[in-house]
N, C-alpha and C positions, 0 to 999 in steps of 0.2 A: 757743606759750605764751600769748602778748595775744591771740591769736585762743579759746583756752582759756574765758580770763580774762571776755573778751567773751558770749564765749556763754553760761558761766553767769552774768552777772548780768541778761541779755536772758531767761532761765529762771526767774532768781531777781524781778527787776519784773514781768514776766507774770504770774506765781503768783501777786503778792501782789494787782495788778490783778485777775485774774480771783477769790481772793478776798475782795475788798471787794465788786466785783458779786453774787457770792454770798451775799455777808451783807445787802448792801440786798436783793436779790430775793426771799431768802427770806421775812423778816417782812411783804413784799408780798404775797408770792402765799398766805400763812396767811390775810392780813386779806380777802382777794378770795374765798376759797374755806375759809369755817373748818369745822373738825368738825363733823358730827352730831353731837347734844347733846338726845336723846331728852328729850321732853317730857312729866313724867306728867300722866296724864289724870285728871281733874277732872271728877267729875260735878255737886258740890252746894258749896256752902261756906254757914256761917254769916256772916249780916252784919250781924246786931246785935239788940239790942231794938226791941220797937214803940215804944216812947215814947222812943228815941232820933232817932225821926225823926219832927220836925213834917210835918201836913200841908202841900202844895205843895211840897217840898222834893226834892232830888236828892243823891244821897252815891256818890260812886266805891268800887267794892268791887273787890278784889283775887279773881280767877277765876283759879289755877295761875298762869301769866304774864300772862293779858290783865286789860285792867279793863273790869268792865264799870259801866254808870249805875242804881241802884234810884235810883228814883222812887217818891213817895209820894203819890196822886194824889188822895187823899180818905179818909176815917176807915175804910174799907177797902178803898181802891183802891190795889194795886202793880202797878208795873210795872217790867218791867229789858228793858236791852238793850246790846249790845253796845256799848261809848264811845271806840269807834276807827271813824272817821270812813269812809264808803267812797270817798271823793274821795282824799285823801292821806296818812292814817294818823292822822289829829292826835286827841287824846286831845277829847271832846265831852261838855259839862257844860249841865246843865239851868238856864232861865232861869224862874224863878217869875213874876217880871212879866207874859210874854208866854204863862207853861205851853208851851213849846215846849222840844224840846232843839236845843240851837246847836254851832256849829263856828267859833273867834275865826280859824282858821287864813284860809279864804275866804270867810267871812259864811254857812255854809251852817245849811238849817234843816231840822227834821225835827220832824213833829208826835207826841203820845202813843203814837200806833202806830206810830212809829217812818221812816213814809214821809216820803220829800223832798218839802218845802215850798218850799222856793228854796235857791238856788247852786247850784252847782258839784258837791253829791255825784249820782254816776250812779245809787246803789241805794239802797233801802233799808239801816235799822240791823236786824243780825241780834236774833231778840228770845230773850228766858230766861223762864224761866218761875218766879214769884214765891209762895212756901208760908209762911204762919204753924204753929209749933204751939207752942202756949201763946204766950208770949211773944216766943220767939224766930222771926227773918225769916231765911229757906232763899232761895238765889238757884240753880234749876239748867237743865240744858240740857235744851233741846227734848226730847221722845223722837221 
């Protein structure tokens, strides 16, 4: 009978051991490996008025999920490119002072065309391609 007794509560702490490991490991192994979460594709987005944007000036515009950097490089000069960094992902914002785009994350720099100038990034910034009509500024991808 205590030999019974014994053995089911050696069944019964087991279970509930094994699950507690069960409920840690699972929300582990979600955050390690989470669902495909299909991404729609984005050819073009609007990014504003012309006269929202001063010349020398840089503004982050929202691409599907990435951001990318419009530039405004002269009374009709744009330019965009991608504003995730190719060294470590860090989000890269235009510096008027120097007319360069920068990276705060390891000092990196990239000039108008988007090539590495110093640090640490290994590539160039991928570049979009930048459309006025009428008034409104079109940000879209390469063909």
């Amino acid at each position: 009978m205590a030999g019974e007794r014994r053995g089911f509560i050696k069944w019964i702490l087991g279970g509930g051991v094994a699950a507690s490991v069960g409920a840690f490991l699972y929300p582990v192994l979600r955050f390690v490996d989470p669902p495909a979460v299909p991404e729609a594709v984005v050819n073009e987005v609007a990014a504003g008025k012309v006269q929202d944007f001063k010349v020398n000036s840089g503004k982050i515009v929202k691409f599907g999920s990435r951001p990318v950097l419009l530039i405004r490089t002269g009374e009709t000069g744009w330019k965009a490119f991608s504003a995730v960094c190719t060294h470590l992902n860090c989000t890269v914002q235009y510096k008027e002072d120097a007319r360069a785009i920068w990276c705060a994350c390891h000092n990196g720099m990239y000039d108008l065309n988007g090539n590495v100038v110093s640090g640490p990034p290994p590539k160039p910034l991928d570049e979009y391609v930048v459309r006025l009509r009428g008034e409104e500024v079109f940000v879209s991808r390469r063909a």
